[in-house]
VEXTIRO-984383 format. One line per 3 residues: number of its first residue (from 1); their letters; for each residue x negated, y, z negated of C-alpha. Coordinates in pm, whole numbers, plus 50000, padded with zeros to 5 digits. Layout:
BEGIN
NUM = A = X/Y/Z; ... .
This chain:
BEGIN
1 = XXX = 50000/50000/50000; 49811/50318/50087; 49892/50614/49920 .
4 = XXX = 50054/50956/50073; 49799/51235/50131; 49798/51569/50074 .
7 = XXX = 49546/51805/50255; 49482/52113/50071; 49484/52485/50229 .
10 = XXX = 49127/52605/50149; 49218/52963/50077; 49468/52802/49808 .
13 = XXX = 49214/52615/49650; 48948/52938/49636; 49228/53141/49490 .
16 = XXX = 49301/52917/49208; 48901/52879/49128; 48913/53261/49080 .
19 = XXX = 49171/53222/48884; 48967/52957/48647; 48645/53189/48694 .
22 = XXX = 48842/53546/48551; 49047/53393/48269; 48712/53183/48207 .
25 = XXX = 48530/53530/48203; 48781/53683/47983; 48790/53442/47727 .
28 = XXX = 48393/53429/47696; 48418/53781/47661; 48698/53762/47373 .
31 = XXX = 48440/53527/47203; 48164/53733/47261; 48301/54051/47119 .
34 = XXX = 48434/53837/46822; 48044/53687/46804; 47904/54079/46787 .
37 = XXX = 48112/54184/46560; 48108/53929/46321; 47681/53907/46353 .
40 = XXX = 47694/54299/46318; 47580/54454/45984; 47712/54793/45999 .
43 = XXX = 48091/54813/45948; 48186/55088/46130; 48120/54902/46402 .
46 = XXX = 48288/54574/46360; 48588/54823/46278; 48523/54959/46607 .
49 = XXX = 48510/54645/46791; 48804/54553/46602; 48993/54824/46775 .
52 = XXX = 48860/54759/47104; 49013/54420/47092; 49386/54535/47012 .
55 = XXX = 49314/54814/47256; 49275/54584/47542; 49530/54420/47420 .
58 = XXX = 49744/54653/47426; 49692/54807/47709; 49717/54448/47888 .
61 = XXX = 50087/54432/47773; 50149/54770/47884; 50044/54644/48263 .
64 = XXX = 50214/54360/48214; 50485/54554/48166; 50455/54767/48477 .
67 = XXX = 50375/54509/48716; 50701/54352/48558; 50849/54640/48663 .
70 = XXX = 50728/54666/48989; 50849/54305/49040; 51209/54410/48985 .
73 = XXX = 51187/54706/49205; 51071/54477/49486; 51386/54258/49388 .
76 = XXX = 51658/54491/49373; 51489/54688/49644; 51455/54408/49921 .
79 = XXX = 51721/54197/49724; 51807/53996/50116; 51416/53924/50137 .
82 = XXX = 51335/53750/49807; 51676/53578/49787; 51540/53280/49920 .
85 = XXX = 51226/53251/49676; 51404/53362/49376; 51775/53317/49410 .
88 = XXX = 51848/53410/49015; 51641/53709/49029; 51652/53863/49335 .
91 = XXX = 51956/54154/49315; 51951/54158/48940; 51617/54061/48813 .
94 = XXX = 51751/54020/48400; 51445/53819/48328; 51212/54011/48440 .
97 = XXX = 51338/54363/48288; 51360/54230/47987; 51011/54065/47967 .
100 = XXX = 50864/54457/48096; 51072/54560/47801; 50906/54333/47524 .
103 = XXX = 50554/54366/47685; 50610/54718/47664; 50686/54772/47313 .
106 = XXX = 50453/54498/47172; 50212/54735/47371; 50258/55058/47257 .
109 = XXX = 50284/54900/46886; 49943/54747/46940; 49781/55057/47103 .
112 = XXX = 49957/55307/46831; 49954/55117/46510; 49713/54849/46516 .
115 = XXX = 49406/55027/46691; 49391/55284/46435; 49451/55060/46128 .
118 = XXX = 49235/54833/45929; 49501/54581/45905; 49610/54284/46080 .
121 = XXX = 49990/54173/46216; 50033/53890/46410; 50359/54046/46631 .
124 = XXX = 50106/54111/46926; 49924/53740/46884; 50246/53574/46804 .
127 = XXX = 50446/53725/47136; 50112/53684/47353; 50075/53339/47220 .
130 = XXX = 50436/53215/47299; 50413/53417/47650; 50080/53214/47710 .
133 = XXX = 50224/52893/47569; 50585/52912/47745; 50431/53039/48115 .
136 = XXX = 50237/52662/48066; 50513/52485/47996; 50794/52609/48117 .
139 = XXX = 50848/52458/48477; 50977/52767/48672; 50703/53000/48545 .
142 = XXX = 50316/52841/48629; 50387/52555/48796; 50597/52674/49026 .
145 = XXX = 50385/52928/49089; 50076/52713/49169; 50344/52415/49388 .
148 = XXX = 50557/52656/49591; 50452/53027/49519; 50077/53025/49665 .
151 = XXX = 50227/52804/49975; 50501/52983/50075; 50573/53325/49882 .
154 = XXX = 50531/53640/50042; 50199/53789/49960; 50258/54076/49740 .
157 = XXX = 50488/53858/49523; 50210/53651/49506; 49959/53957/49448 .
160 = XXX = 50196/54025/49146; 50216/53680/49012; 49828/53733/49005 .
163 = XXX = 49859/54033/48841; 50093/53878/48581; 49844/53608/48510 .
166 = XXX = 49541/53881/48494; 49690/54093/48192; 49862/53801/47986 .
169 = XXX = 49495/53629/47998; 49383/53940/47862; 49639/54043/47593 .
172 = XXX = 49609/53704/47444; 49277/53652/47420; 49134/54041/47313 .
175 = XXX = 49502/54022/47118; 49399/53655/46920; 49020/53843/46910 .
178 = XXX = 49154/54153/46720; 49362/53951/46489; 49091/53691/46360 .
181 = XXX = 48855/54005/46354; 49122/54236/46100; 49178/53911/45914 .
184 = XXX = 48771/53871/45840; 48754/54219/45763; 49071/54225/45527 .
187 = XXX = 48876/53912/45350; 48590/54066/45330; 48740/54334/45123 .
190 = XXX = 48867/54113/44917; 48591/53972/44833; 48386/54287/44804 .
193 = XXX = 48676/54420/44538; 48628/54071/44366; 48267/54109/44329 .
196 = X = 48278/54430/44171 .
């Protein structure tokens, strides 16, 4: 019994490589920020990093948010075009709006409360976390993206999806970064306070 085969398009394959290669690069970076300012023995400056990491963050949910946006103008606005890809969404894109909505405020409370405090709150890890976790499993999200959406999808919806992927990467990794960062900090002053 031979099995069925499937040939590949190249361009398909590169594109999902880049994929691997940026959301590898972003996570190494995460790490590596976390690394500095952990190793660092000036405060000020693990503070500072600290910031960094729910500013990226932050701003990351606040593109998200945007391109989430510019999704459902591209729905509504060539509703007869997209109809065919997205039959649920194209017209009245609910899902979409509301998931520019959340992304938006989780990234203006990041960028306006968290970046200039010395605490930690897990909204932004716990909403980037289930928004990482749920576009994995949930069938229509990733995986139709990588069986039918890079095969057959126009290509700015597809330049979108990319887009998508780009800033979640990077809101939950910087976002999980800033949290385990405010958390060691908040412990170390703890401990400091016991010591004394």
């Amino acid at each position: 019994m031979t099995s069925p085969t499937h040939e590949n398009d190249g361009g398909i394959v590169i594109a999902m490589t880049l994929l691997v290669v940026y959301l590898a690069t972003v996570f190494f970076g995460a790490v590596g920020l976390y690394w500095r300012a952990t190793n660092n023995t000036t405060q000020p400056s693990s503070a500072g990093l600290t910031r960094l990491s729910y500013l990226l963050s932050g701003w990351a949910n606040i593109g998200n948010a945007l391109t989430h946006v510019l999704l459902c103008i591209m729905m509504v606005g060539d509703a007869d075009r997209y109809m065919s890809f997205f039959p649920d969404e194209a017209g009245a894109p609910v899902g979409p709006a509301v998931l520019s909505m959340i992304n938006g405020l989780v990234g203006v409370y990041t960028i306006r409360t968290l970046s200039s405090l010395s605490g930690a709150s897990s909204i932004p890890l716990c909403w980037n976390g289930f928004v990482a976790l749920a576009g994995c499993l949930v069938p229509i999200v990733w995986h139709k993206f990588f069986d039918v959406g890079m095969r057959s999808w126009p290509y700015p919806v597809i330049f979108i999806w990319l887009l998508i992927y780009a800033f979640e990467s990077v809101a939950f990794f910087f976002g999980a970064a800033g949290y385990t960062l405010s958390r060691g900090s908040m412990d170390g002053e703890v401990s400091l306070k016991k010591g004394e």
